[in-house]
GUZA-391345 format. One record per residue (C-alpha): residue number from 1; x, y, z. Coordinates in Angstrom, 2 decimals. Last residue first. Example, Ala and Ser with C-alpha at 12.3 -4.5 7.8 and 13.67 -1.06 7.14 Angstrom:
+-----+---------+---------+---------+
!   k !    east !   north !      up !
+-----+---------+---------+---------+
!   2 !   13.67 !   -1.06 !    7.14 !
!   1 !   12.30 !   -4.50 !    7.80 !
+-----+---------+---------+---------+
//
This chain:
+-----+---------+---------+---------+
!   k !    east !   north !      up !
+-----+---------+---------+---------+
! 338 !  -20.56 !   14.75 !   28.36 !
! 337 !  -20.11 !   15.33 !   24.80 !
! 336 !  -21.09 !   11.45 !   24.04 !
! 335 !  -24.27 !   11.85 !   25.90 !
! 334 !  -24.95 !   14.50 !   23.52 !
! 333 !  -23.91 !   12.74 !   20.66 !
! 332 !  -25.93 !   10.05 !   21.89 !
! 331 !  -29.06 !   12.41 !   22.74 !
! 330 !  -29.25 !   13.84 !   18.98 !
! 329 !  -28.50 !   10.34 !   17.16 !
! 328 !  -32.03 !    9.37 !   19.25 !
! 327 !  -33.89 !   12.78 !   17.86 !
! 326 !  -32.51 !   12.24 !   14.51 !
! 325 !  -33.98 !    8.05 !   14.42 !
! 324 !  -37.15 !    9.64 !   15.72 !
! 323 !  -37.85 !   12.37 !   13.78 !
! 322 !  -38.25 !   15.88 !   14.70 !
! 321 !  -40.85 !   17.95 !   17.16 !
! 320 !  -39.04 !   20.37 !   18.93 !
! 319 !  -38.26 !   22.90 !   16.37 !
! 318 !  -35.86 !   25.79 !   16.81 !
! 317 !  -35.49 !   26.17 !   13.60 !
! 316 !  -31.97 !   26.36 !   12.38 !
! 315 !  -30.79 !   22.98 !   14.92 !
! 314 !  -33.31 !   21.45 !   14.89 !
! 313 !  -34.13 !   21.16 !   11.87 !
! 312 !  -30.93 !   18.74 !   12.08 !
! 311 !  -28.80 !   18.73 !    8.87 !
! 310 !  -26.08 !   20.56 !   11.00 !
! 309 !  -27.11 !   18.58 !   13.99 !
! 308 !  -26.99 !   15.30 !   12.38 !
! 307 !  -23.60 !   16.07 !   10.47 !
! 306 !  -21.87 !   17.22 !   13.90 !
! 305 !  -21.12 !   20.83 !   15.00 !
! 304 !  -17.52 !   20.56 !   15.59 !
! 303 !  -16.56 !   18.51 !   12.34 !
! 302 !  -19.42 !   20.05 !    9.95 !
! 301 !  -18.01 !   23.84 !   11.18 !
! 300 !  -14.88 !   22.85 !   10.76 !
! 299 !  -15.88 !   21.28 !    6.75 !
! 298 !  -16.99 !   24.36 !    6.00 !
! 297 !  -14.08 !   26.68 !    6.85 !
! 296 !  -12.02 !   24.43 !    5.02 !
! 295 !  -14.92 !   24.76 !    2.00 !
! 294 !  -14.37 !   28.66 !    2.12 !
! 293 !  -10.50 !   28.38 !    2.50 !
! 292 !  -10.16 !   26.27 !   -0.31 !
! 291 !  -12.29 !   28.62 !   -2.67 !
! 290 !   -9.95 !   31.36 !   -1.74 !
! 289 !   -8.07 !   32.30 !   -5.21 !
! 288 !  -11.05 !   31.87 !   -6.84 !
! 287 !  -13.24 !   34.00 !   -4.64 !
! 286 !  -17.02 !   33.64 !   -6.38 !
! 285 !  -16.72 !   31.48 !   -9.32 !
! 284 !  -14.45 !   29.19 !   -7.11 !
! 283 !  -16.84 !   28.89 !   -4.67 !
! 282 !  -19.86 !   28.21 !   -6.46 !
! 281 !  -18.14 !   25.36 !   -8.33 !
! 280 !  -16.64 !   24.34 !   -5.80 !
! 279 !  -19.46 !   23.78 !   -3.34 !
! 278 !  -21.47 !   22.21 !   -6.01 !
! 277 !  -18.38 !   20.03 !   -6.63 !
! 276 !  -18.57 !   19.41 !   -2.91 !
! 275 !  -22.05 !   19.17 !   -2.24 !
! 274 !  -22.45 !   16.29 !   -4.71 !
! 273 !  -19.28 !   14.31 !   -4.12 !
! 272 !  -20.37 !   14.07 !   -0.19 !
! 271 !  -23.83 !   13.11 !   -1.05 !
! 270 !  -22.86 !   10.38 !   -3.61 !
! 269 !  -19.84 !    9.31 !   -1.18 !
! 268 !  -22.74 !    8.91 !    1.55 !
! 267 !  -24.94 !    7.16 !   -0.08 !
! 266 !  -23.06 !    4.58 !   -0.14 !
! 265 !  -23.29 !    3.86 !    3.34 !
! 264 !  -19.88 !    3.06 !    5.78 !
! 263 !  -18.25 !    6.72 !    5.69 !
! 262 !  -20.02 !   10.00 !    5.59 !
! 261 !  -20.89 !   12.88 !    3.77 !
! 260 !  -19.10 !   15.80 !    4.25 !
! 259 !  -16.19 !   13.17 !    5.71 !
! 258 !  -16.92 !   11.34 !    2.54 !
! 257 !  -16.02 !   13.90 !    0.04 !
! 256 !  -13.10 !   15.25 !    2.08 !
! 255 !  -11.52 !   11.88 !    1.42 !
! 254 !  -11.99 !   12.28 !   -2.01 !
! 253 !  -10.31 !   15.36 !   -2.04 !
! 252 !   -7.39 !   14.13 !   -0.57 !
! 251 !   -7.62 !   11.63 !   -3.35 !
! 250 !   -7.25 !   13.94 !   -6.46 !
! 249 !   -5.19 !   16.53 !   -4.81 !
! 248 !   -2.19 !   13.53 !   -4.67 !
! 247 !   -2.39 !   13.94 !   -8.26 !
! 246 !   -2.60 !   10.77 !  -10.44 !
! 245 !   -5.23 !   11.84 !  -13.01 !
! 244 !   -3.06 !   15.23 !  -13.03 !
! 243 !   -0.82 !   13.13 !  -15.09 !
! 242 !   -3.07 !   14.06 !  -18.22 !
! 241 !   -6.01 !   12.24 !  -19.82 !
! 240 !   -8.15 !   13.82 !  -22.41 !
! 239 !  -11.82 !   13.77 !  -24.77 !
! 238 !  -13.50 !   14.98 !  -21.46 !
! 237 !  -16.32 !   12.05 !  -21.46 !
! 236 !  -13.74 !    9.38 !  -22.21 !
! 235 !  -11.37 !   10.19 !  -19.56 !
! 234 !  -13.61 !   10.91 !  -17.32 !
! 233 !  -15.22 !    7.67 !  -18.00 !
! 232 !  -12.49 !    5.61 !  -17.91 !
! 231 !  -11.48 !    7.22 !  -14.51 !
! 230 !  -14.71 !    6.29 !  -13.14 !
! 229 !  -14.60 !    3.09 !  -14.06 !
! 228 !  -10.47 !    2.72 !  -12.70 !
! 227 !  -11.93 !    3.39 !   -9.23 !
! 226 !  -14.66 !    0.35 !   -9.46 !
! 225 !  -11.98 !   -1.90 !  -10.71 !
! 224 !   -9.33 !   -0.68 !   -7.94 !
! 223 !  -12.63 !   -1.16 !   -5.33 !
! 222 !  -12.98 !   -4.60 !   -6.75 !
! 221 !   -9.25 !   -5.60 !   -5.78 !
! 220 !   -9.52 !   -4.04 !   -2.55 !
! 219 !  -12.42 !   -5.68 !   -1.91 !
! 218 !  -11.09 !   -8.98 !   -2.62 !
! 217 !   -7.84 !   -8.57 !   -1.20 !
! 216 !   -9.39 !   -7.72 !    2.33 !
! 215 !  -11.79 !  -10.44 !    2.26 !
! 214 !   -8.84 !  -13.13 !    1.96 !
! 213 !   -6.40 !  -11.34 !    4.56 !
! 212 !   -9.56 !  -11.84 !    6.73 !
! 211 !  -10.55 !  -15.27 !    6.35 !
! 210 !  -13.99 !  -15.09 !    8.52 !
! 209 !  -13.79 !  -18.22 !   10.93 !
! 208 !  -15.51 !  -16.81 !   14.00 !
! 207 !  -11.51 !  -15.91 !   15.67 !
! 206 !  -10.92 !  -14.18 !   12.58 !
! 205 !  -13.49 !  -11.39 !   12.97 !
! 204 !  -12.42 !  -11.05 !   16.79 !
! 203 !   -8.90 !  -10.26 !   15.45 !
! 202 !  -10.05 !   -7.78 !   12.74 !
! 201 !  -12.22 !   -6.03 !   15.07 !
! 200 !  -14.87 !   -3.05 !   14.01 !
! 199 !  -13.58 !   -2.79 !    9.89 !
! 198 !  -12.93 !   -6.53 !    9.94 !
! 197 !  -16.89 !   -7.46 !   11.05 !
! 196 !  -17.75 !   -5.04 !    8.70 !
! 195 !  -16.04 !   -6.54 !    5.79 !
! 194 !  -18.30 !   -9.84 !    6.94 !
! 193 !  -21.42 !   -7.83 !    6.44 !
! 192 !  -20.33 !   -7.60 !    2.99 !
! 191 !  -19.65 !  -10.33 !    2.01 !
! 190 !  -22.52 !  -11.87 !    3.97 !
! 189 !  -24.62 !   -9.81 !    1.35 !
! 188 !  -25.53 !   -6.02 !    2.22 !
! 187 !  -21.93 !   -4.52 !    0.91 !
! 186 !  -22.39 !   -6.31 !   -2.40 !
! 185 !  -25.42 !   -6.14 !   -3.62 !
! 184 !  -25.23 !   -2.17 !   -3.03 !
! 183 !  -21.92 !   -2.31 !   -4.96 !
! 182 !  -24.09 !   -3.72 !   -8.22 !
! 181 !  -26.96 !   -1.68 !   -7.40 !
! 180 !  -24.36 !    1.63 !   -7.37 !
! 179 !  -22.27 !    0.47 !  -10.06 !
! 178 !  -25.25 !    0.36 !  -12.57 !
! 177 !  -26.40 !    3.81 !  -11.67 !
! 176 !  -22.89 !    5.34 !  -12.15 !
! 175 !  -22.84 !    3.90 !  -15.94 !
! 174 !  -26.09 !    5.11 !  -16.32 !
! 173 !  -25.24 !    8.59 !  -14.85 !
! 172 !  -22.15 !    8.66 !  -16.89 !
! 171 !  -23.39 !    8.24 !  -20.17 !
! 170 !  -26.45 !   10.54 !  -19.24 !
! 169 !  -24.04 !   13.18 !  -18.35 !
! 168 !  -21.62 !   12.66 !  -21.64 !
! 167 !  -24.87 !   12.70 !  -24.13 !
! 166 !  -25.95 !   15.80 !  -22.50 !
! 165 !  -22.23 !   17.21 !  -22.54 !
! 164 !  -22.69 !   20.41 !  -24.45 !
! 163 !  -20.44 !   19.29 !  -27.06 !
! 162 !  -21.98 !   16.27 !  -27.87 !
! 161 !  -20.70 !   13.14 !  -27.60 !
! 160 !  -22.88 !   10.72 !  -30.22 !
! 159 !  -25.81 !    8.75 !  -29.41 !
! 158 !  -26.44 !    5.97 !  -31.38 !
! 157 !  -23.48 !    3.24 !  -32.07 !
! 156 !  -23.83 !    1.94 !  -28.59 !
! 155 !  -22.81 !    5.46 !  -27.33 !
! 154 !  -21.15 !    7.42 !  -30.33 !
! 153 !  -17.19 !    6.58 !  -31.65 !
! 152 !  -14.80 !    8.52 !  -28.91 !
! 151 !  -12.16 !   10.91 !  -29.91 !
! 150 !   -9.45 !   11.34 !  -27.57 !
! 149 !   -7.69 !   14.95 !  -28.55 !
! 148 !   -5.12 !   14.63 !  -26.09 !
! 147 !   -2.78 !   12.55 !  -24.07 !
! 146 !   -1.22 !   14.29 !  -21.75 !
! 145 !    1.55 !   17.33 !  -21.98 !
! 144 !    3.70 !   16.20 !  -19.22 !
! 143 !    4.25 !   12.70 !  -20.92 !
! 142 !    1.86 !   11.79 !  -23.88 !
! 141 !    1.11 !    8.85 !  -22.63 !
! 140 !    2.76 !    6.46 !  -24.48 !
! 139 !    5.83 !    7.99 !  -26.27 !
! 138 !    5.88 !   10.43 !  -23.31 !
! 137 !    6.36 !    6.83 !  -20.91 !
! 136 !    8.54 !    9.23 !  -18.15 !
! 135 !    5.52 !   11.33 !  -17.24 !
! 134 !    3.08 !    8.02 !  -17.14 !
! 133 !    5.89 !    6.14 !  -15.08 !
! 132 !    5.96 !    9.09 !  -12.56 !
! 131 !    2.30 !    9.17 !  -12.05 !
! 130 !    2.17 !    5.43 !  -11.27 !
! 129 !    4.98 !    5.41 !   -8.63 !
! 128 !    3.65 !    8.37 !   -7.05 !
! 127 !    0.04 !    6.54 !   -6.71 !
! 126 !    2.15 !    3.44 !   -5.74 !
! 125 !    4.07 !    5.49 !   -2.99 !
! 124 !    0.61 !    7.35 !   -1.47 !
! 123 !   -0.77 !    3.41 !   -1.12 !
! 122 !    1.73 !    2.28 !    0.78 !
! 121 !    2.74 !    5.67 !    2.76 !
! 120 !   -0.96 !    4.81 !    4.31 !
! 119 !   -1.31 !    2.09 !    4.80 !
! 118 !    1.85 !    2.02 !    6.69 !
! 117 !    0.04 !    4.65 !    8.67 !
! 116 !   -2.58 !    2.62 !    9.25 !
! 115 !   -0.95 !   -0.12 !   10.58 !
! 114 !    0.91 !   -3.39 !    9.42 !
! 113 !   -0.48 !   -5.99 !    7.31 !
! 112 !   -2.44 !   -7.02 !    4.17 !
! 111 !   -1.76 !   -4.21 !    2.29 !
! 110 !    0.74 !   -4.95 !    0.31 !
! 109 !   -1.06 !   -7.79 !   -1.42 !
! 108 !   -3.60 !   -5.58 !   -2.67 !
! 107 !   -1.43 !   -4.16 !   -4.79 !
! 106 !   -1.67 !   -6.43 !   -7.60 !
! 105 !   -4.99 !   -7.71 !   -7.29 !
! 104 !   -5.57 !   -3.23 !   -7.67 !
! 103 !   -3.37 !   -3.14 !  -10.90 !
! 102 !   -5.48 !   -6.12 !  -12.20 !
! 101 !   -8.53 !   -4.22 !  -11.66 !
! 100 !   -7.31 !   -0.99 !  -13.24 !
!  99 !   -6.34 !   -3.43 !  -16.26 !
!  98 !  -10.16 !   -5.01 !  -16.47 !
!  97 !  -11.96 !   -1.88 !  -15.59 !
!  96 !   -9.80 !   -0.48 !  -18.30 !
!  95 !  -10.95 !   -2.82 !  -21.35 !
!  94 !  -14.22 !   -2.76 !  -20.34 !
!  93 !  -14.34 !    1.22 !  -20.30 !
!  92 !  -12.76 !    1.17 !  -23.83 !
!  91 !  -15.48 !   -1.47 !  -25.04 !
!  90 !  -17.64 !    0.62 !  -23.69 !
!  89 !  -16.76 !    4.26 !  -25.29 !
!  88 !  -16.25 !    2.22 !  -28.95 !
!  87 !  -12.71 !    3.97 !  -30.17 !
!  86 !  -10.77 !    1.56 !  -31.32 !
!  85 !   -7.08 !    0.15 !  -30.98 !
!  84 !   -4.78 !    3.13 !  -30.38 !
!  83 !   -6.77 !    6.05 !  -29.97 !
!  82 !   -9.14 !    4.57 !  -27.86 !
!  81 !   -7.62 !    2.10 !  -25.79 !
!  80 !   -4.93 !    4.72 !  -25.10 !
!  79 !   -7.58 !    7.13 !  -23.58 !
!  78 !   -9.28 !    4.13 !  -21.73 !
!  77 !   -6.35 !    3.14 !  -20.20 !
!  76 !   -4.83 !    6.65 !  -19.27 !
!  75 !   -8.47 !    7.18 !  -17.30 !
!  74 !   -8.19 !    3.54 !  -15.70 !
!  73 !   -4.72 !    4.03 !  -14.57 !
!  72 !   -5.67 !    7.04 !  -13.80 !
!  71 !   -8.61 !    6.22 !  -11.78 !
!  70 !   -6.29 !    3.43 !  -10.19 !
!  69 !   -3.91 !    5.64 !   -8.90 !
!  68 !   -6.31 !    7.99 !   -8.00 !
!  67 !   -6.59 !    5.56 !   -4.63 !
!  66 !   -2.85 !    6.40 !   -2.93 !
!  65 !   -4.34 !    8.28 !    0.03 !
!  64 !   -5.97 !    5.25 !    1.39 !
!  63 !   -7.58 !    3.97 !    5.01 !
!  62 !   -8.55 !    0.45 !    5.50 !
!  61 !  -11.79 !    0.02 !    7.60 !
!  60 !  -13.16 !   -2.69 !    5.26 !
!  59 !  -17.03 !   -0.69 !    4.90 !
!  58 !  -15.81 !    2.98 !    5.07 !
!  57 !  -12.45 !    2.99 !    4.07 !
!  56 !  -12.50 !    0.03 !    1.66 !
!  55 !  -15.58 !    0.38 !    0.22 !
!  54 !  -15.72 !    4.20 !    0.97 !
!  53 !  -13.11 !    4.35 !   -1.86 !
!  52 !  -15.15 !    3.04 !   -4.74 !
!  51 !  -18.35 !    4.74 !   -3.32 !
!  50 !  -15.90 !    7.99 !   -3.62 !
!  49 !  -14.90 !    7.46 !   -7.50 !
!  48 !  -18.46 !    6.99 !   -8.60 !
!  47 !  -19.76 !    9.70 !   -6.82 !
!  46 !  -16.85 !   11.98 !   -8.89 !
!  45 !  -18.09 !   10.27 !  -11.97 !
!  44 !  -21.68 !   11.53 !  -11.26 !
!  43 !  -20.23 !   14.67 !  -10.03 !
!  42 !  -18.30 !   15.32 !  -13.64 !
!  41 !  -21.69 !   14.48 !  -15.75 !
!  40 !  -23.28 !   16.89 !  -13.88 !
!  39 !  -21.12 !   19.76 !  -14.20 !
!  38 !  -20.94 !   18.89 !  -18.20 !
!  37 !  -24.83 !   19.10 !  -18.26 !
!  36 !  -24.83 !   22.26 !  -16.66 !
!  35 !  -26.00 !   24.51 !  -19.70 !
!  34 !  -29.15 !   21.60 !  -19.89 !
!  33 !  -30.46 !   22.33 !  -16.35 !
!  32 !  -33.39 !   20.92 !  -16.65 !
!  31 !  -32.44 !   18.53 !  -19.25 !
!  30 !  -30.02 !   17.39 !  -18.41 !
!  29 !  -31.25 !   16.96 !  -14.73 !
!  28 !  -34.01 !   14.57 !  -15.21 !
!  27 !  -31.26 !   11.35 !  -14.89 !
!  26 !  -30.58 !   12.84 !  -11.59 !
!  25 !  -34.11 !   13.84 !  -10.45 !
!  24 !  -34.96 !   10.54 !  -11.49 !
!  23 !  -32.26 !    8.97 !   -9.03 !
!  22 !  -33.26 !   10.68 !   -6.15 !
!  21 !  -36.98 !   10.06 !   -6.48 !
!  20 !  -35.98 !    6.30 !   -6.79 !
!  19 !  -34.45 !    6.55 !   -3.68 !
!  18 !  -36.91 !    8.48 !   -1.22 !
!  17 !  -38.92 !    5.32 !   -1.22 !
!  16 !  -36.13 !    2.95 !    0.18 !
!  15 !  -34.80 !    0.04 !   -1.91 !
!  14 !  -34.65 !   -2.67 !    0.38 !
!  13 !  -30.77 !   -3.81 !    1.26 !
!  12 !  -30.97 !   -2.90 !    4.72 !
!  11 !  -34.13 !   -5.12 !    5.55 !
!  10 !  -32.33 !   -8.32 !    3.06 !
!   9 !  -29.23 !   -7.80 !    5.45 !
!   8 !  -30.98 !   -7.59 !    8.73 !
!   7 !  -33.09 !  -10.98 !    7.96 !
!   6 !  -30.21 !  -12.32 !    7.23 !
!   5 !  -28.33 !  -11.47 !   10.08 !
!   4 !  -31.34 !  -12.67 !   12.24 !
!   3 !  -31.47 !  -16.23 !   10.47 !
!   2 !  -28.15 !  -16.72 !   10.78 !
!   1 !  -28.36 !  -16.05 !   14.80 !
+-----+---------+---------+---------+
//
């Protein structure tokens, strides 16, 4: 039995072809579309932000609507780090990995029991807790009015912030990159098949000897790190923090991001953050006082029709040759609709 699980978590963990592609397209992207470059950099830190969320919703089975507390703690960290004690960009994002992942230790502890909906109101009262203690600290944080004009000292002493964000994306993209091998270690080790076991059945996974409360705290802890990365960075690549950081908006919309592109792979916050900032974007410049209806509208149709039919070919074409694996999800949600 050991030797099957591991031989399922080293198969899962192999980099697949299509991967590297994905990835150099990313890093190419500057340049080819160098009057986006801002645009980019802000998906890259939106990805960032979901994969920290879909390791406890999608991989632990803990729901959150409290998690931009700990991308602005990180964001307000950074920004203070930097005008107050020195500007270096990763010295800053050390510093507030290391607070945002203290905050998360913190509150991991009142999560540990009770249901979802306790969950919850848990997590949505420390997000309100935090935005009301950076309004009330103005001295600090600037209050309602943020903290502006953060000035950050070049990348590794070399490559300096530019204004059309090239510098910014690529900072970001790296710094994105990293995460994602790091959390893809993670999720495909025992560790993380274990945080599966308490995402299907908590009680069955402590009845084989898996410490639950234990596993729960841990990833909770390093999904608070993760989170307050990505608020470093936005904080560092936009030059401002403000209380917005904490807005309820902020993690309602990261929960959109993995419904669009699913829960439990972390691919799936990538994909998600992707077609909704593109989605935005596009949106917004069209019908700005609609956008949210458009991508409402969007996410109905993804709900009723299914994310392998929508992406099926299926589905536009007509076709009746298609893979395998889409093919077999085809008949279950089928069989599932019966």
């Amino acid at each position: 039995m050991t030797t099957a699980i591991e031989s399922t978590l080293q198969r899962d963990s192999r980099v697949k072809k299509w991967e590297p592609l994905v990835w150099l397209l990313a890093f190419a992207s500057p340049l080819l579309l160098p009057s986006h470059s801002l645009l980019i950099s802000e998906i890259a830190i939106t990805a960032l932000f979901a994969m920290s969320l879909d390791l406890i919703l999608g991989y632990t089975g803990i729901v959150s609507l409290g998690h931009a507390a700990f991308f602005g703690m990180g964001a307000y960290s950074a920004a203070i780090f930097a005008k107050l004690v020195m500007p270096d960009p990763l010295v800053g994002l050390l510093a507030a990995i290391l607070l945002a992942t203290l905050l998360g230790a913190a509150c991991s502890f009142t999560i540990q029991r009770g249901s979802d909906l306790t969950r919850l109101m848990v997590t949505l009262g420390v997000g309100l807790l935090l935005y009301e203690a950076a309004n009330k600290l103005d001295w600090l944080t600037g209050g309602a009015d943020g903290l502006q004009g953060v000035l950050m000292a070049p990348v590794l002493g070399l490559f300096e912030f530019d204004l059309n964000g090239k510098t910014a994306a690529w900072y970001a993209l790296v710094i994105a990159s990293l995460f994602f091998v790091l959390l893809r270690r993670w999720v495909h080790s025992p560790f993380g098949a274990g945080l599966k076991a308490i995402r299907d059945n908590r009680l069955r996974a402590a009845s084989i000897g898996i410490h639950v409360s234990r596993q729960i705290a841990i990833i909770y802890t390093l999904a608070a790190g993760v989170a307050g990365a990505a608020g470093a960075l936005f904080a560092q690549t936009t030059g401002f923090a403000s209380l917005d950081v904490f807005a309820f908006d902020r993690s309602a919309d990261l929960m959109l991001m993995l419904v669009i592109g699913g829960t439990g792979w972390l691919w799936g916050g990538i994909a998600g953050a992707v077609v909704f900032k593109l989605l935005h974007t596009v949106i917004s410049n069209i019908t700005p006082q609609y956008w949210t209806f458009w991508i409402g509208l969007f996410l109905v149709v993804l709900v009723m029709v299914g994310r392998e039919r929508l992406l099926s070919p299926k589905t536009w074409f007509g076709k009746k040759s298609m893979d395998s694996r889409l093919c077999g999800n085809d008949k279950r949600e089928g069989n599932a609709h019966e």
